[in-house]
N, C-alpha and C positions, 0 to 999 in steps of 0.2 A: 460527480457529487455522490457522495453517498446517503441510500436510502434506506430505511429500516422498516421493518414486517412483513416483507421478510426481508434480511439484511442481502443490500445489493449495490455498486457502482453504477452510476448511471451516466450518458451522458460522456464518458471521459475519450480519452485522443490513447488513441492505442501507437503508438511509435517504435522502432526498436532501432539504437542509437547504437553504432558496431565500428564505430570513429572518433567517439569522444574517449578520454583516459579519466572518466569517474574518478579513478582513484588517485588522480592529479590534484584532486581541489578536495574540499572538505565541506562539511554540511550547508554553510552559509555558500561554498563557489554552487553548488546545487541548485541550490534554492535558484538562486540567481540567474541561473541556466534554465530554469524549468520555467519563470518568470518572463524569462526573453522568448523561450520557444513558445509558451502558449499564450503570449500576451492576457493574463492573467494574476488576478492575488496567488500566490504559494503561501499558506499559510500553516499548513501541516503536510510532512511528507508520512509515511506507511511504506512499508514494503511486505510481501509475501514472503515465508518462506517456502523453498520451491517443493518443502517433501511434504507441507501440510496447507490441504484444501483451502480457498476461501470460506468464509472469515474467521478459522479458525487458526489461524499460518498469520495473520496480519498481526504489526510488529511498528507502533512510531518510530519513528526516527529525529529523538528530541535533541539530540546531541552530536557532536563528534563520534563519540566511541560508538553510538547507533548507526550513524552514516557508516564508519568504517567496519564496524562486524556486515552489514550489508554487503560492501563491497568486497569484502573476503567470502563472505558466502558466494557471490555469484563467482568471483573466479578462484575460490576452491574448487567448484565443483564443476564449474565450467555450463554453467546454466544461464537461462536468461530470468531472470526475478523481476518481479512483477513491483513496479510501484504507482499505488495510488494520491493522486493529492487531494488534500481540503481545501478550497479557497476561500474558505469563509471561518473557517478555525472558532466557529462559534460552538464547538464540543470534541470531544477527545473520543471518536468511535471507538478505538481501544477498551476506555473503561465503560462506555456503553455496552461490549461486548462480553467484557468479564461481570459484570451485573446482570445482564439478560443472557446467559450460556444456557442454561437449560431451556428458553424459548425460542434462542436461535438455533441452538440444536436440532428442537423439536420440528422447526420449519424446514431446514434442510433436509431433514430425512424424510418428512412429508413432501416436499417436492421432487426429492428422487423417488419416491414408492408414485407419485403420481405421476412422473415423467416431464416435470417441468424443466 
């Protein structure tokens, strides 16, 4: 779940899935898959880009053409890319983020100067 003040995951299933072909299904076969694995609502997917920090790299994944720039991104580059989900889809931390950038900014860098 995500948490904000400072902007955080919390709570989530770290898994890395090096069997499945992603790039077989499309955003709805996803969903579907992440649904069955975590017996949970998928109600918003997210994914990181791998060359920019949390939460400044996070990135919905509202669509097809979202799901698949993702899926080209991790195996362009040959990375594992990080995806978080909402199961409660009751806000779009995306535009939470683009509204609050210079407080989450400010927190981030406050918690690496204080070593959090």
């Amino acid at each position: 779940m995500f948490a904000r003040n400072p902007i955080r995951y919390t709570g989530g299933i770290t898994q890395r899935f090096s069997d499945i072909d992603f790039a077989g299904v499309d955003k709805d076969g996803c969903v579907v898959f992440i649904k069955r694995f975590t017996g949970e609502k998928c109600e918003k997917l997210y994914y990181c880009q791998h060359d920019i920090n949390f939460p400044k790299g996070l990135n919905l994944i509202s669509n097809d053409p979202n799901y698949f720039e993702f899926i080209a991104i991790a195996y362009e580059y040959g990375v594992i890319v990080y995806m978080y989900v909402d199961h409660f889809g009751n806000s779009n931390i995306k535009e939470w983020l683009d509204e609050h950038k210079d407080e989450v900014v400010g927190n981030i860098e406050k918690e690496a100067i204080n070593g959090a």
